[in-house]
Residue frames as a rotation matrix with the C-alpha (Angstrom) as fourth column:
UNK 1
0.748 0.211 0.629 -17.34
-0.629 0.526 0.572 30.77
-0.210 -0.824 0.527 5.08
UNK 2
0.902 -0.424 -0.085 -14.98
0.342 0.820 -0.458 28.50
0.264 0.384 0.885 3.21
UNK 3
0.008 -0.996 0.085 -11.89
-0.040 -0.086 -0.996 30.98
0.999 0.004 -0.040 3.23
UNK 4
0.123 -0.261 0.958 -12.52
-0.928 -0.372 0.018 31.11
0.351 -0.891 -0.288 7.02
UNK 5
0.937 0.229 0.262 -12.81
-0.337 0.788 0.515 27.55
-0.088 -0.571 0.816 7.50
UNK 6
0.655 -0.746 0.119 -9.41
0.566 0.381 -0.731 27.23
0.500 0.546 0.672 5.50
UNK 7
-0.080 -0.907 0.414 -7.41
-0.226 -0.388 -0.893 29.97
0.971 -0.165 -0.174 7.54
UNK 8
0.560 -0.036 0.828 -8.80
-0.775 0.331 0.539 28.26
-0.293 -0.943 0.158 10.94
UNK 9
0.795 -0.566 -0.218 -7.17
0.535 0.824 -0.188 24.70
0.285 0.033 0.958 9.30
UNK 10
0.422 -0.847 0.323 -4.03
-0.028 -0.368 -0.930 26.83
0.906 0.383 -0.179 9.15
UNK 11
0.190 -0.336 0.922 -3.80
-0.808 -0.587 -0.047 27.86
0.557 -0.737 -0.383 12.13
UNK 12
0.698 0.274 0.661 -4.31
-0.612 0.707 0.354 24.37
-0.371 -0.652 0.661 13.61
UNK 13
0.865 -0.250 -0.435 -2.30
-0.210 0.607 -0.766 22.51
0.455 0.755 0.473 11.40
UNK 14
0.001 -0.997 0.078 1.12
-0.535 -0.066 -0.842 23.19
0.845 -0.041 -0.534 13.07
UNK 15
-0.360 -0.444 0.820 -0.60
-0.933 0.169 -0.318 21.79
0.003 -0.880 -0.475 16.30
UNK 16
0.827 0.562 0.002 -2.12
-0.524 0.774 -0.356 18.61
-0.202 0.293 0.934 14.40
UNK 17
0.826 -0.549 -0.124 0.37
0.224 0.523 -0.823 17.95
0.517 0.652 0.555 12.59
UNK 18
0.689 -0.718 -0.098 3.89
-0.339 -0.439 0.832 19.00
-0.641 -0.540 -0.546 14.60
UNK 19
0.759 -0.593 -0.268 6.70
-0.485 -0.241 -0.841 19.06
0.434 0.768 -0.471 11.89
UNK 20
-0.187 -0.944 -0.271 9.52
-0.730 0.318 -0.605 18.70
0.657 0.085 -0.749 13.78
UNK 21
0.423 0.096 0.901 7.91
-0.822 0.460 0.336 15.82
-0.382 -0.883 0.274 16.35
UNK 22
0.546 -0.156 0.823 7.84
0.431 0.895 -0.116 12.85
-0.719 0.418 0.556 13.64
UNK 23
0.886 -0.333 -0.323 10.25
-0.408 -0.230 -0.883 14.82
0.219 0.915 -0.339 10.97
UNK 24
0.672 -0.551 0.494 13.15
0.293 0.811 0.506 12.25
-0.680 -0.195 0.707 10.10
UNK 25
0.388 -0.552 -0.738 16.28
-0.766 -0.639 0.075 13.44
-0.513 0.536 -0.670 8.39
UNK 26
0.757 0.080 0.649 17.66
-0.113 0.994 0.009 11.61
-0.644 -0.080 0.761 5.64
UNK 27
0.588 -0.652 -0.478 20.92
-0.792 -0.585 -0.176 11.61
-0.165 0.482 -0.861 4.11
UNK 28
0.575 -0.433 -0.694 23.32
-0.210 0.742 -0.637 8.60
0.791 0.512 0.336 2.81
UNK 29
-0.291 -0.699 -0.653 25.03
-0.270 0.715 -0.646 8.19
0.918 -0.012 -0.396 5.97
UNK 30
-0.939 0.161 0.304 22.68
-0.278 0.164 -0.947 7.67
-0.203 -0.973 -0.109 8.43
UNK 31
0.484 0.827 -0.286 20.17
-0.869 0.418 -0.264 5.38
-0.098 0.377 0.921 6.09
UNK 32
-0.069 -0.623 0.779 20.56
-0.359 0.744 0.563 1.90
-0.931 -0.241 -0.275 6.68
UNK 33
-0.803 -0.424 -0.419 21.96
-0.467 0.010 0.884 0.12
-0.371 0.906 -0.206 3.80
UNK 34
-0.791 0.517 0.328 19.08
0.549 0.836 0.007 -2.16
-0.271 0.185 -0.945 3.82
UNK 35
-0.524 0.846 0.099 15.86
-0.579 -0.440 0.686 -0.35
0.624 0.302 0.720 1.96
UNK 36
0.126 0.867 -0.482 13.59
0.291 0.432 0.853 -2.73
0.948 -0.248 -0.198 3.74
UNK 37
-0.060 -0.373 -0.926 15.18
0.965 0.217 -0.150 -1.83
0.257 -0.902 0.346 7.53
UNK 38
-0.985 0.067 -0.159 15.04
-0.091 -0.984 0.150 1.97
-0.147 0.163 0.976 6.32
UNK 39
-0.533 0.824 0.194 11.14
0.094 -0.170 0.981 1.32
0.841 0.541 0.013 5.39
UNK 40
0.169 0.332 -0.928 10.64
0.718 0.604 0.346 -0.86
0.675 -0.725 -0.136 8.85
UNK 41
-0.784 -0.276 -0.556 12.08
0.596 -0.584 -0.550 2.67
-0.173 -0.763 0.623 10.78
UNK 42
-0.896 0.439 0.073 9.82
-0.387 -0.849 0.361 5.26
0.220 0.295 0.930 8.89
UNK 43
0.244 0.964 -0.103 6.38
-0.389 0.195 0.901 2.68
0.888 -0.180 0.422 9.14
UNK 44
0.015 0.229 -0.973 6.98
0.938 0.335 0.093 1.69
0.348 -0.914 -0.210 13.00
UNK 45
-0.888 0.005 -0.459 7.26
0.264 -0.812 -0.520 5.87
-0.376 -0.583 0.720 13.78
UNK 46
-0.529 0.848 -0.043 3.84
-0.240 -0.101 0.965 5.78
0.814 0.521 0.257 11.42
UNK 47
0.084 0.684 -0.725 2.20
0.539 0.580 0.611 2.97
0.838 -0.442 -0.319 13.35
UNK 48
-0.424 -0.069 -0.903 3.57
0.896 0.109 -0.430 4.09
0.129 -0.992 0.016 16.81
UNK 49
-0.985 0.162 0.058 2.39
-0.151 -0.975 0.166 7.83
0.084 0.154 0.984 15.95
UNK 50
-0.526 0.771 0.359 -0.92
0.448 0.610 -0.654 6.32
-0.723 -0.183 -0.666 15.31
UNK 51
-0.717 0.380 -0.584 -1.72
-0.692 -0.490 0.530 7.99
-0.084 0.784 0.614 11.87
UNK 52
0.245 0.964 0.106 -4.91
-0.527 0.224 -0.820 7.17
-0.814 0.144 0.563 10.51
UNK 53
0.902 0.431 0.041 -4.36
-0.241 0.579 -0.778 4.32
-0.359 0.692 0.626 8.10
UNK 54
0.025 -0.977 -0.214 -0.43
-0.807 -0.146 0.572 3.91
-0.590 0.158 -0.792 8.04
UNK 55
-0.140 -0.112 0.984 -0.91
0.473 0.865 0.166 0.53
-0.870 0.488 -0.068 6.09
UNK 56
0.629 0.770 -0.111 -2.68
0.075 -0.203 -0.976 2.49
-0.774 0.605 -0.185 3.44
UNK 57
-0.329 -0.855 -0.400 -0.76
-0.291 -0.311 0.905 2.84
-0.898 0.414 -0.147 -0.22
UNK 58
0.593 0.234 -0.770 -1.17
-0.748 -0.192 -0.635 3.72
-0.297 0.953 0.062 -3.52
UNK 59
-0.203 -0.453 0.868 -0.82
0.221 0.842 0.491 0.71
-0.954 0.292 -0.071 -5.95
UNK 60
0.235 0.311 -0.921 -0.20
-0.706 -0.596 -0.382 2.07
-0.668 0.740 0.079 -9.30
UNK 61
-0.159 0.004 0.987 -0.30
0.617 0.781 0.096 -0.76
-0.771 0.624 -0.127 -12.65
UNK 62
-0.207 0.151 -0.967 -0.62
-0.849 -0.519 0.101 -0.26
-0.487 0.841 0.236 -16.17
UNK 63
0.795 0.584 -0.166 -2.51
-0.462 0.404 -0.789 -2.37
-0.394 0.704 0.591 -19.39
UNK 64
-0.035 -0.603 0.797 -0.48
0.780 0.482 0.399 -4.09
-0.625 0.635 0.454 -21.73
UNK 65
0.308 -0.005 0.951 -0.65
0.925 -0.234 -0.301 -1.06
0.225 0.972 -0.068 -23.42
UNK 66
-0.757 -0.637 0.144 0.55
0.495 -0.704 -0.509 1.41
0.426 -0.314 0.848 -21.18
UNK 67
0.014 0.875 0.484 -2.40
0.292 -0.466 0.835 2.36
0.956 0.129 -0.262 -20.16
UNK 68
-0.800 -0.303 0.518 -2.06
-0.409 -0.356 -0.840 3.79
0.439 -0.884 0.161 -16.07
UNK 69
0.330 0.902 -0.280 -4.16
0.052 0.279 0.959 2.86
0.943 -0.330 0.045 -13.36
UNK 70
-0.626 -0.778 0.052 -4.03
-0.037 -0.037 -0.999 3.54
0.779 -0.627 -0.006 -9.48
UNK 71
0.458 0.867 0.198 -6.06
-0.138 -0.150 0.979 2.96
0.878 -0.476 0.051 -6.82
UNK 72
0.031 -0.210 0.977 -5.54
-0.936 -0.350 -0.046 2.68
0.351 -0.913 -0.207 -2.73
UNK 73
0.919 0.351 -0.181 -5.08
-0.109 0.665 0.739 -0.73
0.379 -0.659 0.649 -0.66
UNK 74
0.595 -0.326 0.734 -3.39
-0.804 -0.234 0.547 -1.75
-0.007 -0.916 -0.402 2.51
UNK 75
0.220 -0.916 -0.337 -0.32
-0.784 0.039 -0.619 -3.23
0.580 0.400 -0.709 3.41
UNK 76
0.662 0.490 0.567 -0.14
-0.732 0.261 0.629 -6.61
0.160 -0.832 0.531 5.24
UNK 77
0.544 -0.806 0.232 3.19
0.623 0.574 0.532 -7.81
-0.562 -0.145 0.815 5.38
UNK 78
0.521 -0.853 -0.020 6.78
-0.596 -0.348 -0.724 -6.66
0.610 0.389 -0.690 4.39
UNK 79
0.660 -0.739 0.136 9.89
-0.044 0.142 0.989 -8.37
-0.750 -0.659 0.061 4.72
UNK 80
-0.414 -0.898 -0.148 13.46
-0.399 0.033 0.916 -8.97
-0.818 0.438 -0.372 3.06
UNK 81
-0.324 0.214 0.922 10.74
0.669 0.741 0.063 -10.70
-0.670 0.637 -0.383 0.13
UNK 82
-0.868 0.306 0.391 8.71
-0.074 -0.858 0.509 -7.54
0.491 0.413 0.767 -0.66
UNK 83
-0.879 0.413 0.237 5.66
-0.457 -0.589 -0.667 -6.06
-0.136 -0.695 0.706 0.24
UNK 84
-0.750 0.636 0.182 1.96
0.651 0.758 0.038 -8.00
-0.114 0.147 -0.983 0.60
UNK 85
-0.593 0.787 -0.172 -1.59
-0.684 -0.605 -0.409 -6.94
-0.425 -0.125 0.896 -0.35
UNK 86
-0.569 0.655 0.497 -4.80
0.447 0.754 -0.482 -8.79
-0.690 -0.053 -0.722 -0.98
UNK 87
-0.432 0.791 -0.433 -7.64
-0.836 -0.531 -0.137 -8.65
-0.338 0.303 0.891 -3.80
UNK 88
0.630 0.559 0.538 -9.79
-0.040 0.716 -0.697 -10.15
-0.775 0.418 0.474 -6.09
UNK 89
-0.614 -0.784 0.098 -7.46
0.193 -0.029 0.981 -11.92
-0.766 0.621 0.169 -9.14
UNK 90
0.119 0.705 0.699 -10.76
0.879 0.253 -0.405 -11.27
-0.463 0.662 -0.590 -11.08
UNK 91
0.370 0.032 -0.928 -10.03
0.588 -0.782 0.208 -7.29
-0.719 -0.623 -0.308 -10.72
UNK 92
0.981 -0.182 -0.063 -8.71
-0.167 -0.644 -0.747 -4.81
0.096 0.743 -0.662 -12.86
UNK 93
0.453 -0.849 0.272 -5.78
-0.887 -0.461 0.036 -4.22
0.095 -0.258 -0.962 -11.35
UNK 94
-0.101 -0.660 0.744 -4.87
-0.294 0.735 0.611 -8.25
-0.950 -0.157 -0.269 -11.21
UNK 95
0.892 0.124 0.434 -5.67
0.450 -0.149 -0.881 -7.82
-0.044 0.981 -0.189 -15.10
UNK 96
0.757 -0.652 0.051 -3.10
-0.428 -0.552 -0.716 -5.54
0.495 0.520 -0.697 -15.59
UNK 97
0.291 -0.908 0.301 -0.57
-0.898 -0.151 0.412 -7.22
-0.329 -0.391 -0.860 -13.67
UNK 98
0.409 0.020 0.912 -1.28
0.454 0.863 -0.223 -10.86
-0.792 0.505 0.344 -15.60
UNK 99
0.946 -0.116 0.304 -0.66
0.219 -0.465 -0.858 -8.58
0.241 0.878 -0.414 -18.76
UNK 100
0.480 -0.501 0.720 2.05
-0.339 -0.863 -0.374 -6.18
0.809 -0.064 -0.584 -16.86
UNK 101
0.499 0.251 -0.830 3.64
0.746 0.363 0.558 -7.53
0.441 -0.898 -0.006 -13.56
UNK 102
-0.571 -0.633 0.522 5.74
0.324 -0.759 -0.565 -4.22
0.754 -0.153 0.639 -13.56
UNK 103
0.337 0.942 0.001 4.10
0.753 -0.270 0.600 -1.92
0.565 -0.201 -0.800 -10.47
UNK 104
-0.684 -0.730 0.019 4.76
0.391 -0.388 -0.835 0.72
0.616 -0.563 0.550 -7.75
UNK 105
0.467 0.839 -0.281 3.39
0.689 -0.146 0.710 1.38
0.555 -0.525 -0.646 -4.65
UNK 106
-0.799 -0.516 0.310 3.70
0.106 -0.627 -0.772 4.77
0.592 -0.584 0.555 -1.96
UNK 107
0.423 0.508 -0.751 3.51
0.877 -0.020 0.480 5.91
0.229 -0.861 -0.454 1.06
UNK 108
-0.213 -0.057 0.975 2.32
0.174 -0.984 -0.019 8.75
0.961 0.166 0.219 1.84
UNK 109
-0.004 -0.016 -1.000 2.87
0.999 0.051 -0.005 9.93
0.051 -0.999 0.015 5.79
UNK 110
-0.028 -0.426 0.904 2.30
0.114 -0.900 -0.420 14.02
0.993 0.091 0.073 5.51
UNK 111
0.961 -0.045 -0.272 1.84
0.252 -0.260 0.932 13.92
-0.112 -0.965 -0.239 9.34
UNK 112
0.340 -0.940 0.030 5.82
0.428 0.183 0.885 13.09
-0.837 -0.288 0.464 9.06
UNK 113
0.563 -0.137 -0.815 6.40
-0.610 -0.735 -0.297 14.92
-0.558 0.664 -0.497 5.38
UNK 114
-0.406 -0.912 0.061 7.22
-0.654 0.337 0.677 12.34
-0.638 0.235 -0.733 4.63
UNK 115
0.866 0.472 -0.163 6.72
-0.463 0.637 -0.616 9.09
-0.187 0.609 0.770 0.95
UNK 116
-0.331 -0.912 0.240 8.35
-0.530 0.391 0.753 6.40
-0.781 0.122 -0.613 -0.28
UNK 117
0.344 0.323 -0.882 8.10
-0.938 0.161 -0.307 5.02
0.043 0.933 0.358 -3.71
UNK 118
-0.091 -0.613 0.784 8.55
-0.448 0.729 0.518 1.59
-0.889 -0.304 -0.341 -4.33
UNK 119
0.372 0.232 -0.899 8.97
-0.926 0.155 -0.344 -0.02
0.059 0.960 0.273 -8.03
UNK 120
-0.541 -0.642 0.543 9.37
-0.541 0.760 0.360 -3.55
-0.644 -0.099 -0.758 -8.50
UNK 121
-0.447 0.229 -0.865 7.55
-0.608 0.631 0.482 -6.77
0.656 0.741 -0.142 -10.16
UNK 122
0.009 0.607 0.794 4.47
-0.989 0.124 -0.083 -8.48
-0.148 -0.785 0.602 -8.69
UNK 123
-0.738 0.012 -0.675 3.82
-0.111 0.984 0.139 -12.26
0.666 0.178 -0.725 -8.48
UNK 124
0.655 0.755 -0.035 0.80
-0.266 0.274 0.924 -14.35
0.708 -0.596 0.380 -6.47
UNK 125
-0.569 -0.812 0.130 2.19
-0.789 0.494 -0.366 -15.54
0.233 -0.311 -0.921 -3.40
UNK 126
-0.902 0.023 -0.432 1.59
0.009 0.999 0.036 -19.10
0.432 0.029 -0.901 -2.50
UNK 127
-0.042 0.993 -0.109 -2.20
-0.393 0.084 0.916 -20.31
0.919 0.081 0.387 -1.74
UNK 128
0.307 -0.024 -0.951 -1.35
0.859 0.437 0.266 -21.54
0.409 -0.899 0.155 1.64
UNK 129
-0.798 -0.195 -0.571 -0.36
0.510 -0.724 -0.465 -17.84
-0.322 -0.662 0.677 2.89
UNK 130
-0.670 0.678 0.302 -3.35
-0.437 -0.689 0.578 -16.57
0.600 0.255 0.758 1.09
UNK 131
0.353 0.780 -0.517 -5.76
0.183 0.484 0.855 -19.07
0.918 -0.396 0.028 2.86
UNK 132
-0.315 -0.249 -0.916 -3.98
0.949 -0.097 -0.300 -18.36
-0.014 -0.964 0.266 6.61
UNK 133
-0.969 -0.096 0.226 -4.64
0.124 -0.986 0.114 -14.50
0.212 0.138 0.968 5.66
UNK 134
-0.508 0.859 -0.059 -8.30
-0.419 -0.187 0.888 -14.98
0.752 0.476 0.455 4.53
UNK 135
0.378 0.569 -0.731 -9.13
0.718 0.318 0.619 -17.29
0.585 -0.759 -0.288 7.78
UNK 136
-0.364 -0.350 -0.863 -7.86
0.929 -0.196 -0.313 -14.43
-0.060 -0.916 0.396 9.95
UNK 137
-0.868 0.203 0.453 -10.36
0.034 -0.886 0.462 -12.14
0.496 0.417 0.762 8.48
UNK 138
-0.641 0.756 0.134 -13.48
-0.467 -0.245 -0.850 -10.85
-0.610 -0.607 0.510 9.80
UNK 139
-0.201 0.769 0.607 -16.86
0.295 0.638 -0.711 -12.88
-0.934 0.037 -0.355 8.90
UNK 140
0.729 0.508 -0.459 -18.34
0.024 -0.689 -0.725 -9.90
-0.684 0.517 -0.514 6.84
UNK 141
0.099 -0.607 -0.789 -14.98
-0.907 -0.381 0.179 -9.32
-0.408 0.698 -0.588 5.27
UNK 142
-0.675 -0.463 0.574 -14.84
-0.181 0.858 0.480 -12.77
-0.715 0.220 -0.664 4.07
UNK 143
-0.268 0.953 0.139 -18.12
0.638 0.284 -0.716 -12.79
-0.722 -0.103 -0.684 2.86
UNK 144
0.767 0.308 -0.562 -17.94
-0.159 -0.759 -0.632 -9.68
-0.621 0.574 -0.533 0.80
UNK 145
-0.442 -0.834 -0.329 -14.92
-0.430 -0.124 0.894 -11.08
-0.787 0.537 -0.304 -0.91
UNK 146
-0.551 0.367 0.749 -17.28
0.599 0.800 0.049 -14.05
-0.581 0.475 -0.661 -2.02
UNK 147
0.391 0.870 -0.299 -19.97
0.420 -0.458 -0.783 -11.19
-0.819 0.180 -0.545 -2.61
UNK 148
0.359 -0.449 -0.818 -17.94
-0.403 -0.865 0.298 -8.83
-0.842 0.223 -0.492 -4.96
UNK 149
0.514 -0.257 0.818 -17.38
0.785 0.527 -0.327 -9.33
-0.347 0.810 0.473 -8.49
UNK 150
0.255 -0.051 -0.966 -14.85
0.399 -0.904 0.153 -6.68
-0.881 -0.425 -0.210 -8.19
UNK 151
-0.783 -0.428 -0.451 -14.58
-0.132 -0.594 0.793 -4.25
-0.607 0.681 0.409 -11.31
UNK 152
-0.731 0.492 0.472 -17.75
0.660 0.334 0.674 -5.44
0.174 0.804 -0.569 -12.86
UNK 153
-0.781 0.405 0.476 -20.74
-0.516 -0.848 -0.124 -3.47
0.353 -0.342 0.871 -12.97
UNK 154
-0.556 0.510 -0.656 -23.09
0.761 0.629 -0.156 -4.07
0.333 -0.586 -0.738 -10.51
UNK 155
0.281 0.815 0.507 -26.31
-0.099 -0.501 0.860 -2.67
0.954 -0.292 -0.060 -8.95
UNK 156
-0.734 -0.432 0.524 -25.88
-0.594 0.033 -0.804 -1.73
0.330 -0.901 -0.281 -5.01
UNK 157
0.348 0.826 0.443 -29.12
-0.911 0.410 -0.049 -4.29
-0.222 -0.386 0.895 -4.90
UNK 158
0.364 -0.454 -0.813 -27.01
-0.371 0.730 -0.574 -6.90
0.854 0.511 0.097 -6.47
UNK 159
-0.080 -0.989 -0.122 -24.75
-0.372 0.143 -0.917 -6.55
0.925 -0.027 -0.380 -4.34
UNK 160
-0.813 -0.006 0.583 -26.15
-0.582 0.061 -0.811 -6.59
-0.031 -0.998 -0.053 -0.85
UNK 161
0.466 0.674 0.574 -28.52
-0.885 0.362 0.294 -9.22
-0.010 -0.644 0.765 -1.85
UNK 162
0.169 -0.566 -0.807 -25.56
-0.200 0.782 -0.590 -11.40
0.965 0.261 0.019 -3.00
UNK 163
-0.883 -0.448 0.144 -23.80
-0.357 0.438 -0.825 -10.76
0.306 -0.780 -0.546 0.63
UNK 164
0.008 0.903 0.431 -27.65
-0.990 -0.052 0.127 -11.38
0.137 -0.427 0.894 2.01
UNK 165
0.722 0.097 -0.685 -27.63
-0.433 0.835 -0.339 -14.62
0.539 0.542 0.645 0.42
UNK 166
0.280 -0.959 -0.037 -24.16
-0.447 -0.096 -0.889 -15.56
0.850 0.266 -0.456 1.17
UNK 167
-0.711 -0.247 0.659 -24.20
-0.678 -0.011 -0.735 -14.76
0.189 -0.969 -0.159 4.82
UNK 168
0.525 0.597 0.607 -27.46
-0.738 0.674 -0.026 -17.63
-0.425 -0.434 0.794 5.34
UNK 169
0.755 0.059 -0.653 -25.74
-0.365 0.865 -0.345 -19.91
0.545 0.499 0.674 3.19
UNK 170
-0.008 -0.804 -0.595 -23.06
0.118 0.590 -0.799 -19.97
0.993 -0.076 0.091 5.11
UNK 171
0.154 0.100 0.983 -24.27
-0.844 -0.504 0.183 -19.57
0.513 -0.858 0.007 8.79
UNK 172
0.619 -0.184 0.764 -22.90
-0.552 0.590 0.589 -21.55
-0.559 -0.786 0.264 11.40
UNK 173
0.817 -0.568 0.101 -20.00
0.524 0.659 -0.540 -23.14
0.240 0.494 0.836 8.61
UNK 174
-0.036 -0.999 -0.009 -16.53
0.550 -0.028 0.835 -22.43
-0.835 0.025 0.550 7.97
UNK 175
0.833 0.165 -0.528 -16.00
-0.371 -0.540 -0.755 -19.71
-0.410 0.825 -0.389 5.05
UNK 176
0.510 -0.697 0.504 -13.69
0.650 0.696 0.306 -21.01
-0.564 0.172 0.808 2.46
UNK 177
-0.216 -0.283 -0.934 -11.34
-0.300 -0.892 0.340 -18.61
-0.929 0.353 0.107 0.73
UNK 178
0.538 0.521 0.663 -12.33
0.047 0.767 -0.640 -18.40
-0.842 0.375 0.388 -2.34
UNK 179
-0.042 -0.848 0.529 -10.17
0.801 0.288 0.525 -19.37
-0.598 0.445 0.667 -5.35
UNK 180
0.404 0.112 0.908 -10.59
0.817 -0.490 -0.303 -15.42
0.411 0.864 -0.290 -7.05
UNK 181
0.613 -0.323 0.721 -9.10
-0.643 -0.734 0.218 -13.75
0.459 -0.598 -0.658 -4.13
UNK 182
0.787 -0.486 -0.380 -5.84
0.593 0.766 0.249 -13.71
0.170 -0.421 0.891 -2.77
UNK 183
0.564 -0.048 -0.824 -2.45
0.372 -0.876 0.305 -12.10
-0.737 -0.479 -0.476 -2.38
UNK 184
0.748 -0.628 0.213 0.51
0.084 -0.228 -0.970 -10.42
0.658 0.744 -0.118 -4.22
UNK 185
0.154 -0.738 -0.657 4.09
0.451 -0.539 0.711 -9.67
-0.879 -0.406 0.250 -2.97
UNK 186
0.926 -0.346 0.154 5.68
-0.107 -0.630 -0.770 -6.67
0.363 0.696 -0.620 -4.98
UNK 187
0.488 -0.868 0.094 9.44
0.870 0.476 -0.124 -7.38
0.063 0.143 0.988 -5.51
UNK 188
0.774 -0.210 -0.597 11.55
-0.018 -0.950 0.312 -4.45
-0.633 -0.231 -0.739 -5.13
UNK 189
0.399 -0.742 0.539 13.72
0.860 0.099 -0.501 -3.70
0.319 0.663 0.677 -7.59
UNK 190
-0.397 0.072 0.915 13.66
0.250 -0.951 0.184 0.55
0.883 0.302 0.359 -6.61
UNK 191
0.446 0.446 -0.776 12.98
0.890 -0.313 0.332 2.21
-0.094 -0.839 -0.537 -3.27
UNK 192
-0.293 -0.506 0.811 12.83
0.592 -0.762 -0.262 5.69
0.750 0.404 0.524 -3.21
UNK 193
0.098 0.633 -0.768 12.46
0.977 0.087 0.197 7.51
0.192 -0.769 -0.610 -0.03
UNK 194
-0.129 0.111 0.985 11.51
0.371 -0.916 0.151 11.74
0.920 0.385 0.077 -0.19
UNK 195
-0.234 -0.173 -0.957 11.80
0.971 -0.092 -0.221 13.73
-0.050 -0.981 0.190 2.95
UNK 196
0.574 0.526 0.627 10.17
0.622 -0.778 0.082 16.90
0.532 0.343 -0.774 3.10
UNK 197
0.010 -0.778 -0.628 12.72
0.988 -0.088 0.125 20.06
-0.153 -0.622 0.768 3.95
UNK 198
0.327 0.726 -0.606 12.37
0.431 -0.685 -0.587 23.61
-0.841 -0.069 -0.537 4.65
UNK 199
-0.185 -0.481 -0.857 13.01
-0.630 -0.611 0.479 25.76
-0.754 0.629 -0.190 1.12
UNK 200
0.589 0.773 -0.235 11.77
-0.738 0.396 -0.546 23.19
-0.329 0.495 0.804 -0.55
UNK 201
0.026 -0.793 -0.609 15.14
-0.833 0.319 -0.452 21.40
0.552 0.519 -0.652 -0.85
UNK 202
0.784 0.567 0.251 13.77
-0.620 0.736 0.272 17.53
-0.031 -0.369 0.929 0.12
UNK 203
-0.145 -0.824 0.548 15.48
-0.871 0.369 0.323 15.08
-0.469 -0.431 -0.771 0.71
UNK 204
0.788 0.580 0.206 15.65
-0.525 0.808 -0.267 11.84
-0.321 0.102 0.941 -1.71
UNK 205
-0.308 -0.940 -0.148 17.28
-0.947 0.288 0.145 9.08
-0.093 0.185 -0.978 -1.49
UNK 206
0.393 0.554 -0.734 17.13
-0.919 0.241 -0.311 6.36
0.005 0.797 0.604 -3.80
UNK 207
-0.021 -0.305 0.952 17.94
-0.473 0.842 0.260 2.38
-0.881 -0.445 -0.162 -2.97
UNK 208
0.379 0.518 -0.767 18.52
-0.902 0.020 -0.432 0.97
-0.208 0.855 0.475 -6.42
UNK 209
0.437 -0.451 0.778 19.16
0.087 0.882 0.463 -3.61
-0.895 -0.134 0.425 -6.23
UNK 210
-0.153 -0.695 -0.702 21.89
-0.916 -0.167 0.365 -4.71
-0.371 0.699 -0.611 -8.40
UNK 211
0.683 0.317 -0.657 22.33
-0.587 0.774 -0.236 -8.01
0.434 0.547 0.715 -10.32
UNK 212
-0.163 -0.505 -0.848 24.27
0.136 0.839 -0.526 -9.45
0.977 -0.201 -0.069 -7.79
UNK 213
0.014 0.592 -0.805 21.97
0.929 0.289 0.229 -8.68
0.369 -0.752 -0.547 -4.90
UNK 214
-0.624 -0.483 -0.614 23.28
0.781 -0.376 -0.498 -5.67
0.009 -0.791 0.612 -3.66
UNK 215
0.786 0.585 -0.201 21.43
0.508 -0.796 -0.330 -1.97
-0.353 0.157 -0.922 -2.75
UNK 216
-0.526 -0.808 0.266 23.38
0.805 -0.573 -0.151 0.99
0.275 0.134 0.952 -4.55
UNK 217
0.407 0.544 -0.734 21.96
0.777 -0.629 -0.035 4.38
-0.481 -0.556 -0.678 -2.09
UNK 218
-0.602 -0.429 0.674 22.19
0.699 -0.690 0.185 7.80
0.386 0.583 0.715 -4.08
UNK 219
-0.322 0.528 -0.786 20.97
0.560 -0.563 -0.608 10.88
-0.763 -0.636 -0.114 -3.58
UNK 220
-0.180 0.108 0.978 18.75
0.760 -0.616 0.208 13.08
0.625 0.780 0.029 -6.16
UNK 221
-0.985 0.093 0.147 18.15
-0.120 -0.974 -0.193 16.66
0.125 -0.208 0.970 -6.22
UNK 222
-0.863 0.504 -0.033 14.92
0.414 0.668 -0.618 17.68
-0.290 -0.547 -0.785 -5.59
């Protein structure tokens, strides 16, 4: 039953996915010099495509000892600063970046064959964009930030009678953000952007900032 269920995917795939609808070519003169304007083309043919989760991106860190970590959250801003995401600063992963602020996050689009790597250096941004973020969340989602000692270990009764709690204490109030959750921007330093091609010979091209501001755009093999 499995190998049939796996050679019906096949067959479907070409009309799920369509290769050459959302496939972008990419080559050194027809990327714009800007890495962030080249990011802003590839996630508005995401969004406008309507992929399932186009915000979504791996956010890999590491210990003060090299140790790795990676896990999944969503993207909620980008501009000419770098890229935004939200957590708890209580978290692993804002551990390792107090220790480490080194990181890199991708996107992965296989509708389009297409990822981009980004490597840069994280920082908090400012408590007045983290509090405009957090009041433009849903109730619940506010509420489970408060609820969530994230990374600790917890019982799934803990947890849902914490939000239980939570949600009467605060009924009919204002939710304040609270002062363990917030955002990051990731600095670019590195943008690397991989283009799936047939023969396996991909396309990547690599956006790499200088020390006087500029992008140098190369191309690797693949």
């Amino acid at each position: 039953m499995r190998g049939i269920i796996a050679f019906i995917l096949r067959l479907l795939r070409p009309a799920i996915y369509p290769m050459e609808r959302h496939l972008i070519r990419l080559d050194e003169e027809s990327v714009d010099p800007d890495p962030i304007k080249q990011f802003q083309r590839l996630f508005n043919e995401a969004v406008r495509a309507k992929f399932y989760l186009a915000e979504s991106m791996a956010l890999a860190t590491a210990s003060k000892d090299g140790t790795p970590s990676v896990r999944m959250v969503l993207l909620k801003q980008f501009d000419s600063r770098g890229f935004v995401f939200y957590t708890n600063y209580s978290s692993r992963k804002a551990k390792e970046l107090a220790d480490n602020p080194r990181a890199t996050l991708l996107f992965h689009w296989p509708e389009m064959h297409c990822q981009v790597r980004v490597d840069g250096t994280v920082e908090k941004i400012s408590a007045e964009e983290s509090d405009r973020y957090f009041s433009s969340r849903q109730r619940d989602s506010q509420i489970g930030a408060i609820a969530s000692p994230q990374s600790d270990v917890i019982s799934r009764d803990e947890l849902d009678r914490s939000f239980e709690e939570l949600k009467r204490a605060y009924a009919g109030k204002e939710i304040p953000r609270p002062a363990h959750w917030g955002g990051y921007r990731l600095k670019p330093s590195c943008l690397e952007f991989w283009q799936g091609r047939a023969a396996r010979l991909h396309d990547r091209i690599v956006y790499e900032l200088q020390t006087d501001g500029h992008w140098t755009i190369k191309r690797l093999a693949p």
